[in-house]
C-alpha positions as CSV (number, residue, x, y, z in Angstrom):
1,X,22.2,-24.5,2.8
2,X,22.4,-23.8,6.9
3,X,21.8,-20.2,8.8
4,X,25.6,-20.5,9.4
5,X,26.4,-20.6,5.6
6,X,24.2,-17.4,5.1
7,X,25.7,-15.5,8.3
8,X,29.3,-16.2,6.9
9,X,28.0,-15.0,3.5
10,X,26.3,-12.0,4.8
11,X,29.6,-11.5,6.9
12,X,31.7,-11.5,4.5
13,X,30.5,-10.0,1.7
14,X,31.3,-6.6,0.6
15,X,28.5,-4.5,1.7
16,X,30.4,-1.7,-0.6
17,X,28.4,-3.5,-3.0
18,X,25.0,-4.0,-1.7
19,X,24.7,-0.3,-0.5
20,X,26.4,1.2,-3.8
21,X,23.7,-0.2,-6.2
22,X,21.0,1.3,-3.5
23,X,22.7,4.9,-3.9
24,X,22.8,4.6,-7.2
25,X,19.3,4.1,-7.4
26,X,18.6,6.9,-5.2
27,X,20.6,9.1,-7.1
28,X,19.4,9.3,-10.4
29,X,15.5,8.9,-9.3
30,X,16.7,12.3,-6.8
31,X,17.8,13.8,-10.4
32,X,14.9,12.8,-12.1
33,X,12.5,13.9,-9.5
34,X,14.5,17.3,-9.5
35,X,14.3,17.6,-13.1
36,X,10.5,16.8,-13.4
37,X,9.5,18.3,-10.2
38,X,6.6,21.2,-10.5
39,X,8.2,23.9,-8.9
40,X,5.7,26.3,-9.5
41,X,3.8,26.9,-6.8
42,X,0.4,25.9,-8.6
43,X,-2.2,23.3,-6.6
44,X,-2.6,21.5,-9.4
45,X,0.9,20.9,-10.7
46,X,1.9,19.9,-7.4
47,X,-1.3,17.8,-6.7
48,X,-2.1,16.4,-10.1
49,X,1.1,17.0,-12.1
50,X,-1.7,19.2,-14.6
51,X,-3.5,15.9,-15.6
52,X,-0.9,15.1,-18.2
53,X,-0.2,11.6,-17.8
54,X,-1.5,9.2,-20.1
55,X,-3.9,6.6,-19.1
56,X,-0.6,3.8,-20.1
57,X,2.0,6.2,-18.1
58,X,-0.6,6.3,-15.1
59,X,-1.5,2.8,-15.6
60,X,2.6,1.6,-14.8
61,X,3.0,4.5,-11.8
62,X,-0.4,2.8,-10.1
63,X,1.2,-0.4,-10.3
64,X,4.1,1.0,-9.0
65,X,2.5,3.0,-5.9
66,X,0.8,-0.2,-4.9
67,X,3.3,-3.2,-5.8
68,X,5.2,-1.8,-2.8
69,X,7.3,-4.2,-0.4
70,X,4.4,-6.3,0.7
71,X,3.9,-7.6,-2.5
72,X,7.3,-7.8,-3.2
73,X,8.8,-8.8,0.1
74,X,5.7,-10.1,2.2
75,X,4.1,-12.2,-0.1
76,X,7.2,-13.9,-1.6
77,X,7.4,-14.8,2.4
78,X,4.1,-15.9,3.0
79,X,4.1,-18.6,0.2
80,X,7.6,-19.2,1.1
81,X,6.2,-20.3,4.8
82,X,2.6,-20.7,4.1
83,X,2.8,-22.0,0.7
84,X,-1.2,-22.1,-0.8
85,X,-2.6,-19.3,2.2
86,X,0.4,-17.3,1.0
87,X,-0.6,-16.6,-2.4
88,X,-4.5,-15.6,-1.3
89,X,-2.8,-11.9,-0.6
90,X,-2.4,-12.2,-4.3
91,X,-5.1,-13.2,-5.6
92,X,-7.3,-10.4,-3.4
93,X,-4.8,-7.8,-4.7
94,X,-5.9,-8.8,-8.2
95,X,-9.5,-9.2,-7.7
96,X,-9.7,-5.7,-5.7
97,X,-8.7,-3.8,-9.2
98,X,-11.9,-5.3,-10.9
99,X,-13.8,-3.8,-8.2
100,X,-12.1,-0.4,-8.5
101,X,-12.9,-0.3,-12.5
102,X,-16.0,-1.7,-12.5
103,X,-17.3,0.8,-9.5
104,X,-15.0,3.6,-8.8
105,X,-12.3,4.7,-10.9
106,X,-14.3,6.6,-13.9
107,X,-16.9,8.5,-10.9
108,X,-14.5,9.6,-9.3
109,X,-12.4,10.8,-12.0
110,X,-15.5,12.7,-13.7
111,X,-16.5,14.2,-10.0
112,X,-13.2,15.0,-8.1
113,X,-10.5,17.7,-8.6
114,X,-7.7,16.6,-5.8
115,X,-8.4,14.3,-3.4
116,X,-11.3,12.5,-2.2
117,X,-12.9,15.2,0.0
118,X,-14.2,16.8,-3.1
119,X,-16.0,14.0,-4.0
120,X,-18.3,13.3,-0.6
121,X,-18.2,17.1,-0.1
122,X,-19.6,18.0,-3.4
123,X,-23.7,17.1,-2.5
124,X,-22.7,17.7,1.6
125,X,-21.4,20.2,4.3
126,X,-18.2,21.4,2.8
127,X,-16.3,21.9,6.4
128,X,-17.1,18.8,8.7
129,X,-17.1,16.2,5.7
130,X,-13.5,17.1,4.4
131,X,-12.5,17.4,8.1
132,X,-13.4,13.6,8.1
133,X,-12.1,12.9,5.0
134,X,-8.6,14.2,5.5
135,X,-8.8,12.7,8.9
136,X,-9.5,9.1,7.4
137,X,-6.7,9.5,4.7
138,X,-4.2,10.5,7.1
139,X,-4.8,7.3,9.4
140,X,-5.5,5.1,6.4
141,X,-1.5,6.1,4.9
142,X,-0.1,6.4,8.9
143,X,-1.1,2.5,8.6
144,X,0.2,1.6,5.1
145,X,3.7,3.4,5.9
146,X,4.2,1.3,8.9
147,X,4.0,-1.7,6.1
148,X,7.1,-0.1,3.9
149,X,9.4,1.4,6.8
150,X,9.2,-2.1,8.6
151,X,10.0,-3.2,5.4
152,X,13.2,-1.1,5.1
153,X,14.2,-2.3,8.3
154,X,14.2,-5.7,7.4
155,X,15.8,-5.3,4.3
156,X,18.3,-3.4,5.6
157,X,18.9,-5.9,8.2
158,X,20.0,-9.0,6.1
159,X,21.8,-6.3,3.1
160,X,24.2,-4.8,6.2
161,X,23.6,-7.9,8.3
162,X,22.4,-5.4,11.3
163,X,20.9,-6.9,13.9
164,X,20.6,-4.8,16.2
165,X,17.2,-2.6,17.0
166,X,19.1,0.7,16.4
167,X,20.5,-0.1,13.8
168,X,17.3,-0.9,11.9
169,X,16.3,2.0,13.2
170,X,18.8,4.4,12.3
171,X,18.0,2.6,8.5
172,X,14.6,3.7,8.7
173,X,15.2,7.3,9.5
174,X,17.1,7.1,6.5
175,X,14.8,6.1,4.1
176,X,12.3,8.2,5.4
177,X,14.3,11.1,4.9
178,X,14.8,10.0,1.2
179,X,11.4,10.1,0.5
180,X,10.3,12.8,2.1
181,X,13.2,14.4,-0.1
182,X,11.0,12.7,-3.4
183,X,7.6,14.7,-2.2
184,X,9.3,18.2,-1.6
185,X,11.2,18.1,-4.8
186,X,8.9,16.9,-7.2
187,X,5.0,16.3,-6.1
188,X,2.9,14.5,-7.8
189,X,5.1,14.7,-11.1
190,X,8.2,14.2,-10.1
191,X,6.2,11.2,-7.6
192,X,5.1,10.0,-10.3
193,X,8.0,9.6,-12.9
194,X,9.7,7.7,-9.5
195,X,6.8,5.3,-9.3
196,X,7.0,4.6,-13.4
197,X,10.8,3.8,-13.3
198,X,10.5,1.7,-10.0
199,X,7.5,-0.3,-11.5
200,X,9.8,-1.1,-14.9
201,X,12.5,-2.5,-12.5
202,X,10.4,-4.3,-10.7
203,X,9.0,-6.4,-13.0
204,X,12.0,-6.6,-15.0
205,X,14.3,-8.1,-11.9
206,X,10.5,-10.4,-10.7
207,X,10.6,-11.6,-14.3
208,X,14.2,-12.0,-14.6
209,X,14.7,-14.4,-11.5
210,X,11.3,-15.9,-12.5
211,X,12.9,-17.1,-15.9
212,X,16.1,-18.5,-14.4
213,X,13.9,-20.6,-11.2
214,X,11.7,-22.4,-14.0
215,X,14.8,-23.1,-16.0
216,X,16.9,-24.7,-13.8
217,X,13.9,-27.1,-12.8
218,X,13.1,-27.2,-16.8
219,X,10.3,-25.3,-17.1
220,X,8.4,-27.5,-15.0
221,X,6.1,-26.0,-12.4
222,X,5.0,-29.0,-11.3
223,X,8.8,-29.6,-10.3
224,X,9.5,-26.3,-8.7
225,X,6.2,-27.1,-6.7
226,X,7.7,-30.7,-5.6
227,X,11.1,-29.5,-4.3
228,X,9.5,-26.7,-2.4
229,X,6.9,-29.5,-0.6
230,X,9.7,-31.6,-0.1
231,X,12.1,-29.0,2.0
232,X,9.1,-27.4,3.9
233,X,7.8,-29.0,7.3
234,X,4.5,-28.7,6.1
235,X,5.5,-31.3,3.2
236,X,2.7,-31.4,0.4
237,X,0.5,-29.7,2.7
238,X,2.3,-26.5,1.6
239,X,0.2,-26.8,-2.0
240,X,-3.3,-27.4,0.2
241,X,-5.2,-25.2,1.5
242,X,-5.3,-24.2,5.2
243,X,-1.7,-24.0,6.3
244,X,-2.3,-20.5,7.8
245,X,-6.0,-20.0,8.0
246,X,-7.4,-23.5,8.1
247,X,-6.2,-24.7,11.9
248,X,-9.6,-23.1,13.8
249,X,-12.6,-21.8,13.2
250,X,-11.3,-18.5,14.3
251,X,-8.2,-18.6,12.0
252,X,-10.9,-19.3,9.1
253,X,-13.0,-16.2,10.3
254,X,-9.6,-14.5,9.6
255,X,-9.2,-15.5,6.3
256,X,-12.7,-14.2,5.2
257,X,-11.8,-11.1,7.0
258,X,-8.7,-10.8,5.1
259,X,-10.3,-12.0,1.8
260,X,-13.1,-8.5,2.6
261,X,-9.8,-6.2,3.4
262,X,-8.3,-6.9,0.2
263,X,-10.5,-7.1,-2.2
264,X,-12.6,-3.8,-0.8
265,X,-10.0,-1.9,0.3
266,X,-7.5,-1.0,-2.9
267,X,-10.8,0.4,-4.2
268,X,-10.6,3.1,-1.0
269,X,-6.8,3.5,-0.4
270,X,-6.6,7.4,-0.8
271,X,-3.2,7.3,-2.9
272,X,-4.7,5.1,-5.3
273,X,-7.9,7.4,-5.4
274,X,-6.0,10.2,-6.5
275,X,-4.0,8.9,-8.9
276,X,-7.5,9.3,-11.0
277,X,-6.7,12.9,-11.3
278,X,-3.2,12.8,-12.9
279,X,-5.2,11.9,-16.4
280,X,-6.8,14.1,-18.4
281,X,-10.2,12.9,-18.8
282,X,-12.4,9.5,-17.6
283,X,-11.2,7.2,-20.6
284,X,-7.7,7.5,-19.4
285,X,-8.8,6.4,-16.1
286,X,-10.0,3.2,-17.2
287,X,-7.0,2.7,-19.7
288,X,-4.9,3.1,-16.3
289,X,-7.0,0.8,-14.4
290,X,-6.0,-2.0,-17.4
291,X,-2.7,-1.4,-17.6
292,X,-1.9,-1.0,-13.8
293,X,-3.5,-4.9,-13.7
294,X,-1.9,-6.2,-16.3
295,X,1.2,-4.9,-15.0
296,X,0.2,-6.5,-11.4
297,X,-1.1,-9.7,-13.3
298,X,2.3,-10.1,-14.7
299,X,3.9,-9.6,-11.1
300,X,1.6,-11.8,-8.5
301,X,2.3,-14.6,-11.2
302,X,6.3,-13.7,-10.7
303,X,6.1,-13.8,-7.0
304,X,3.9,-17.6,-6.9
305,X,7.3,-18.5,-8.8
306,X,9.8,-16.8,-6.6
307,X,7.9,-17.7,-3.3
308,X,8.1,-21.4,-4.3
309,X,11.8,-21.0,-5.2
310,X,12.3,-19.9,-1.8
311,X,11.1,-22.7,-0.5
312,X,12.9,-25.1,-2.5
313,X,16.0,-23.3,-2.7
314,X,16.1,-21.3,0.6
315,X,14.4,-23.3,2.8
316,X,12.1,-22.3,5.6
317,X,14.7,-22.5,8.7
318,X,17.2,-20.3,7.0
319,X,14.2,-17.8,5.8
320,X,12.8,-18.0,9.4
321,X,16.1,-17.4,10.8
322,X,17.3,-14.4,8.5
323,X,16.9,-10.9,9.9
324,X,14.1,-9.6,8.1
325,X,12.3,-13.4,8.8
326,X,9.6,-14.2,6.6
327,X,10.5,-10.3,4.5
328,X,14.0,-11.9,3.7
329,X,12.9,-14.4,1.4
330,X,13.2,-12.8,-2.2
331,X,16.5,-11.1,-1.1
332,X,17.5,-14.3,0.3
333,X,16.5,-16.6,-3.2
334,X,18.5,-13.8,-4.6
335,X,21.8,-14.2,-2.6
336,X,21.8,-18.2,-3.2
337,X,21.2,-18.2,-6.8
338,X,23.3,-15.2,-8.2
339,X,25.4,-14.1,-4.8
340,X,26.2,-10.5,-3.6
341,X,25.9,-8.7,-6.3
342,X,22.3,-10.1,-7.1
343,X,21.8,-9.5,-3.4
344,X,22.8,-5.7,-4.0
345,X,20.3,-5.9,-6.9
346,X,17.2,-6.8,-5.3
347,X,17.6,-5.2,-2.5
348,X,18.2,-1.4,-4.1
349,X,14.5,-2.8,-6.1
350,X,12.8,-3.6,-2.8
351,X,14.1,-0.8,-1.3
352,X,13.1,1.4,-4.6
353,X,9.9,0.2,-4.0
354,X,9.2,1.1,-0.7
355,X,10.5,5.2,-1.0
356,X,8.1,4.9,-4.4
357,X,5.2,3.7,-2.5
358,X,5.7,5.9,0.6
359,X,6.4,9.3,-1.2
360,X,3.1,8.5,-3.0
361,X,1.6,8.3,0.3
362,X,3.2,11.1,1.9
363,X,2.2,12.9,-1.2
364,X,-1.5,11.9,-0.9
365,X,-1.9,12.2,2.7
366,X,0.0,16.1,2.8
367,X,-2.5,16.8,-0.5
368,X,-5.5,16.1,1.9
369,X,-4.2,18.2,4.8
370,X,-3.4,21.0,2.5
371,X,-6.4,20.6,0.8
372,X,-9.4,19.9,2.7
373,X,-8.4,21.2,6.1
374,X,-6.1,24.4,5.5
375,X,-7.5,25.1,2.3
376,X,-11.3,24.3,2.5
377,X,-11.9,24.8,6.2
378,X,-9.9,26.8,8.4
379,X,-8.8,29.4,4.9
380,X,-13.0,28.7,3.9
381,X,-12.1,28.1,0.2
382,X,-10.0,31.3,0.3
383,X,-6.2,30.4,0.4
384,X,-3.8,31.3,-1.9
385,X,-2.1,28.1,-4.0
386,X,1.5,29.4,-3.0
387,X,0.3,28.8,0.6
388,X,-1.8,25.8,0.0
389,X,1.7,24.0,-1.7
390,X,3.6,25.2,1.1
391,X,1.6,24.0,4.0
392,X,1.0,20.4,1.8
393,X,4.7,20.4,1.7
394,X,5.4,21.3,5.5
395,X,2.4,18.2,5.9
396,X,4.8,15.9,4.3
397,X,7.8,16.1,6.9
398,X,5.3,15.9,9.5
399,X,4.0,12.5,8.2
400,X,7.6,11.6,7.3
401,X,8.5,12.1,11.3
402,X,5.6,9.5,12.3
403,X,6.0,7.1,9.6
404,X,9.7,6.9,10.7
405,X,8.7,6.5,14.3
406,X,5.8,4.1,13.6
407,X,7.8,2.0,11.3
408,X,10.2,1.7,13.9
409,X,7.6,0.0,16.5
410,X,6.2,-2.1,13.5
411,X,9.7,-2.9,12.4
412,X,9.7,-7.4,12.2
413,X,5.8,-7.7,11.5
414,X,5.1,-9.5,8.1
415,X,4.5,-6.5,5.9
416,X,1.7,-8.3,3.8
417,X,-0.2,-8.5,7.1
418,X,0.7,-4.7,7.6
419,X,-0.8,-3.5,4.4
420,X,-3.7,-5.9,5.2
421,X,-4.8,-4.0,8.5
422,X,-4.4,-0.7,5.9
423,X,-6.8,-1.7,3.6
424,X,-9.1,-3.1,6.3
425,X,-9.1,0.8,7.7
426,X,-9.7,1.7,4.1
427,X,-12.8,0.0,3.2
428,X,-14.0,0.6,6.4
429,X,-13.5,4.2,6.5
430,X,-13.8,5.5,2.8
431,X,-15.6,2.3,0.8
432,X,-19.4,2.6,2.4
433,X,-19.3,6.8,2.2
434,X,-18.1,6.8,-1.6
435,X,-20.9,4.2,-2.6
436,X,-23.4,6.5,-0.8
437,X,-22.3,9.6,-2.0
438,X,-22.1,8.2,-5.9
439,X,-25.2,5.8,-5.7
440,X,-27.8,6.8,-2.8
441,X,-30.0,9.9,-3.4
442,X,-31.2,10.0,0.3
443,X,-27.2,10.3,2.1
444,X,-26.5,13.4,3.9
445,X,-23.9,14.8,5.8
446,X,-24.6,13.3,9.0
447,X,-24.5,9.9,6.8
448,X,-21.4,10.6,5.4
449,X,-19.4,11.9,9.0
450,X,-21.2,8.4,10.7
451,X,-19.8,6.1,8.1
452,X,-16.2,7.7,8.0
453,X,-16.1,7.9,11.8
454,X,-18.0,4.7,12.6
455,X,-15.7,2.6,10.4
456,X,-12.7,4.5,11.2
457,X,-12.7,4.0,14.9
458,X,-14.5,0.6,15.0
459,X,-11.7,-0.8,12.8
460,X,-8.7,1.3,14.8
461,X,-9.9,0.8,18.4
462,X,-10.5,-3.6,17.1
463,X,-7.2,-3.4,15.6
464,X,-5.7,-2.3,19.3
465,X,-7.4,-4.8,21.1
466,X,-6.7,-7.8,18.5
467,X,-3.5,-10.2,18.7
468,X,-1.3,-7.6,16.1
469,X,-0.5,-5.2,18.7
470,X,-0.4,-7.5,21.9
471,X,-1.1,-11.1,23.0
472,X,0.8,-13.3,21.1
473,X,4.4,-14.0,20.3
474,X,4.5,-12.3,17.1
475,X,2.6,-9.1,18.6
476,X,4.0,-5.7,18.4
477,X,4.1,-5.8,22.1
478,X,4.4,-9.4,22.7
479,X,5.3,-9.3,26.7
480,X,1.5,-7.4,27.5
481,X,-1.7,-8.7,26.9
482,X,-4.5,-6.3,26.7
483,X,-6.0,-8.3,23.8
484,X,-10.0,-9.1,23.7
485,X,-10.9,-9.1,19.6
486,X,-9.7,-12.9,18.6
487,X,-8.9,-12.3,14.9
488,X,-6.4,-10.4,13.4
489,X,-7.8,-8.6,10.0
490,X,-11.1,-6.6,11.7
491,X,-12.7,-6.2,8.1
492,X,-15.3,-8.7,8.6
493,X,-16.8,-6.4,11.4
494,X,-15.7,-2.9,10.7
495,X,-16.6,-2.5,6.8
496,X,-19.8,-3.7,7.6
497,X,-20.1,-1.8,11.2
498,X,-19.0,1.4,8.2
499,X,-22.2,1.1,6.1
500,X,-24.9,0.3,8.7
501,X,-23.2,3.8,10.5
502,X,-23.7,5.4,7.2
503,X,-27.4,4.4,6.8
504,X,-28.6,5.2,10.1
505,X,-27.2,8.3,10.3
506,X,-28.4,9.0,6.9
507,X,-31.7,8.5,8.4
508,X,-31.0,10.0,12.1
509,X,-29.9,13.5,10.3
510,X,-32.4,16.0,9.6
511,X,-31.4,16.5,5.9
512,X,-32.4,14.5,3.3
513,X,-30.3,15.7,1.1
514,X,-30.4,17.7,-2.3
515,X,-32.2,16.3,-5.0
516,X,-30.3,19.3,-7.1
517,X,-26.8,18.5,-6.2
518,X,-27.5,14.6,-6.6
519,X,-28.5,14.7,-9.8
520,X,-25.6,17.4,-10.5
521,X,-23.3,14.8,-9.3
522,X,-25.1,11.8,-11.3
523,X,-24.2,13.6,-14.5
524,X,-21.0,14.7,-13.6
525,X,-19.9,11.0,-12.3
526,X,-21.6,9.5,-16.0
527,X,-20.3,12.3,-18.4
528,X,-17.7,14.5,-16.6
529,X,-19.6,17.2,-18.0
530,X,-18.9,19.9,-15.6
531,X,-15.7,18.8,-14.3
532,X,-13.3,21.3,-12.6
533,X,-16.0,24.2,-12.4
């Protein structure tokens, strides 16, 4: 089927449709948040939701705060156009969630209250370490909004067939606004009840068009896989390996890069972190690890399926061709096989998905302001919760203004890539300082601030000199070149750059920390006896 066929469908379709499912949506999740929201003006109803969710409820809303339109949008894309490389974001999306149950989720349940500043303050220098930590969770979500608002703009794009730059724009704005609607009403209950019902959807409608693409080529996978070798340029080379990462030896540097970002990073993304602290005790921690795998386990086999239809189906001019480019794939597998009002139906899930996944980040990122700056060092410990809530909440339209703004510049990048780079600034920020502070007796506070800062700006300032922001055709600002770091994904340099910071620092500062406070925190991490006092 040709670009013209989809223009004239796009064209004259009713967008009445398309946009009416989407308000819908955003209708009744606004009434639920409303109706669940915490309006008392308690820290820990707003933060935490109380620690009432069950490790199975918690389990679906962590799949649902991190399936978000990268993995529903951008990797359908990538194996759409990359086939084999494609489906790598996948599999280090999977693998990273071993990583965070077998070394993170249960400590930091058993030694944190809110947000991750309690954890690498507990044994350090209250002030300076949760100036750093708040500092590193704000940049970590500034960079894993940009992913979902150039998301919406894509989407938006091929639903409304908008193809002008303002007009994506003005779609943005909108979306932003939604969701920073989500985090004032309802925190992290409300949040949360948003992220459960988006998740359910979600692998409902991936399952759903999964069914119907292995019937019509008869339950045959082996099928599917032929038709969508046979319509892509890169022929059966689209089921090898090295489509996307295997033409250099730079391009392969990028890959293991990637393969470091995402398999170490989920295990530091803040708004994952503190979804530990919506259960009640470590056991429900680990039962939400499970379930939020299986969930995703469920949903990366889904989008192998559905990026393959594309392919087939779609084809790889008409995807490449499509407003939202490689983003429009699923939406556009949609519109072929079940027309408009299939259209209208995966759109108002991608775009569910993408005000889920950034009002949990909002949330998280307004939680560590609030928190760890206001709260723990310029109020000392001192501030009153109604204030604390109110300042968290006049964080969150802040960080709404800049994701809006940001998303707007990122708006056309492949969004898998996007939330690739966040992850990178994840584990190279949070991944080295949390294993130190759980793990090594010796780390101090001048450990800690080294490895957050040293991984922070190592990975920012290679991200601003690397082919994503200038350089190259698909740069964000393709017409400069400033560009002197050749790959990419900076992981391979800046998570490791993040611990040797951390251990000579840990060695350059005077302290050598307390023996006391470690072995407080060893307990606490093992038993979660102690927790909240």
């Amino acid at each position: 089927m040709t670009t013209a066929w989809l223009a004239e469908g796009a064209s004259t379709s009713n967008p009445l449709i398309n946009t009416g499912v989407f308000a819908l949506f955003v209708a009744i999740t606004l009434y639920v948040v409303y109706r669940a929201g915490n309006r008392r003006s308690s820290t820990s109803g707003y933060y935490t939701a109380d620690s009432a969710f069950t490790g199975r409820q918690n389990g679906v809303a962590l799949s649902g705060d991190f399936l978000s339109a990268a993995s529903f949008l951008g990797i359908a894309g990538a194996i759409a156009i990359n086939g084999y490389d494609g489906f790598l974001y996948s599999i280090g999306f999977l693998v990273a969630w071993l990583v965070d149950l077998l070394l993170l989720a249960e400590l930091l349940r058993n030694t944190g209250r809110f947000t991750m500043g309690d954890v690498l303050s507990f044994r350090m220098k209250q002030r300076p370490v949760r100036a750093a930590s708040a500092t590193s969770t704000l940049v970590i979500s500034f960079f894993y909004m940009l992913a979902q608002m150039a998301g919406a703009g894509g989407l938006v794009a091929l639903l409304l067939d908008v193809h002008s730059k303002w007009g994506q724009a003005l779609v943005i704005t909108v979306v932003g606004l939604v969701m920073i609607s989500y985090v004032l009403l309802g925190g992290m209950k409300g949040t949360t009840w948003v992220q459960i019902i988006k998740a359910t959807i979600l692998l409902t409608a991936a399952s759903l068009i999964t069914v119907f693409l292995m019937g019509k080529y008869g339950f045959n996978f082996s099928s599917l896989l032929r038709a969508a070798a046979d319509r892509s340029h890169m022929g059966k080379d689209l089921l090898s390996p090295g489509g996307s990462y295997g033409k250099n030896g730079t391009t392969k540097l990028d890959f293991v890069s990637l393969s470091l970002a995402l398999v170490l990073g989920v295990a530091s993304l803040p708004h994952v972190l503190m979804r530990f602290y919506t259960v009640p005790n470590a056991r429900e921690a680990r039962r939400s690890v499970v379930w939020a795998t299986a969930c995703m386990f469920v949903f990366y086999l889904c989008t192998l399926v559905i990026g393959f239809g594309a392919a087939a189906i779609v084809g790889p001019d008409e995807i490449k061709a499509a407003p939202g480019g490689e983003n429009s794939a699923a939406p556009l597998l949609a519109l072929h096989v079940g027309g408009t009002v299939l259209l209208g139906i995966i759109s108002a899930v991608a775009f569910a998905t993408i005000l889920a996944v950034v009002a949990g980040l909002t949330l998280t990122a307004s939680a560590s302001f609030a928190h760890d700056v206001y709260a723990n060092v310029l109020k000392r410990g001192k501030a009153e919760p109604e204030d604390e809530v109110r300042v968290a909440r006049l964080t969150a339209v802040v960080i709404g203004v800049f994701a809006i703004v940001g998303g707007i510049l990122a708006n056309g990048q492949n969004i898998a890539f996007l939330v690739a780079l966040a992850l990178a600034v994840a584990a190279s920020a949070n991944l080295s300082t949390l294993l130190y502070s759980l793990f090594w007796k010796r780390f101090n506070t001048t450990g800690t601030l080294w490895s957050i800062y040293g991984g922070l700006i190592a990975c920012v300032v290679l991200v601003l000199f690397s082919p994503v922001v200038s350089g190259a055709s698909d740069s964000i600002f393709p017409s400069v070149d400033f560009h002197w770091f050749p790959l990419k994904n900076p992981g391979l340099v800046s998570i490791p750059v993040s611990f040797l910071c951390g251990a000579i620092g840990t060695f350059v500062g005077r302290s050598k920390g307390d023996p006391a406070k470690h072995a407080e925190m060893e307990v606490r991490s093992l038993t979660g006896v102690g927790f909240g006092s």
